[in-house]
Every structure is written in C-alpha cells, then in structure tokens.
N, C-alpha and C positions, 0 to 999 in steps of 0.2 A: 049189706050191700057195699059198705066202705071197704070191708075187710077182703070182696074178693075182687073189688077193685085195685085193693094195694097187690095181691096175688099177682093179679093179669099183667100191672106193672113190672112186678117184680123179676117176672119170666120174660117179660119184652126185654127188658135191660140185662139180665143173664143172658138170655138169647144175643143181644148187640154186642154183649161183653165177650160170648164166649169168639162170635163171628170175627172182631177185630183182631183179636187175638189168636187164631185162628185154632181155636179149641173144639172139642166137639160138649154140643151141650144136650145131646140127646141124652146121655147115659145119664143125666143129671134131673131126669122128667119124674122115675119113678119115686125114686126119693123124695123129689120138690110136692109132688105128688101126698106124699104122705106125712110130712116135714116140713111144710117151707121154711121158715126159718130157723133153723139151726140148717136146714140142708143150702141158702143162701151162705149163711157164716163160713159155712164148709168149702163152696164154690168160690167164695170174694177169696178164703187163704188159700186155694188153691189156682189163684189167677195170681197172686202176690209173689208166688215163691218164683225164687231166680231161675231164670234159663240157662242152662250150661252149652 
C-alpha cells in the first residue's frame, strides 16, 4: 500500500512539474507505467537540462 501510495505521489508531482514548466507529461505515462523510477530519474534530468 505504501509503495503505490509513493507512485500516486510521484505522478501528482511529475504531473505539477511537467505543468509549471510547461512540459507535456503524458508521453511520460507509459514508461512511468512500467518503470517508475528510473523513468522519474529520466523526467527530473529531463526537466534539469537548459533551455536554449
């Protein structure tokens, strides 16, 4: 139960993350999906990298 509690978190906050930022986070569902974290690691460096 804790563990898909941290899940639910963890896509509400991708989710806020991608929306601030104005990302899209759907494409980031099927992966999160089957992955979550390493496919979080992958989204947090891909929210990181500079804007040109």
């Amino acid at each position: 139960m804790n563990y898909i509690g941290l899940l639910v978190w963890i896509f509400i906050w991708m989710f806020d993350q991608a929306r601030v930022r104005g990302k899209n986070v759907l494409l980031w569902l099927l992966p999160f999906a089957l992955a979550p974290l390493p496919t979080l690691m992958l989204f947090i460096l891909f929210l990181q990298r500079k804007v040109k």
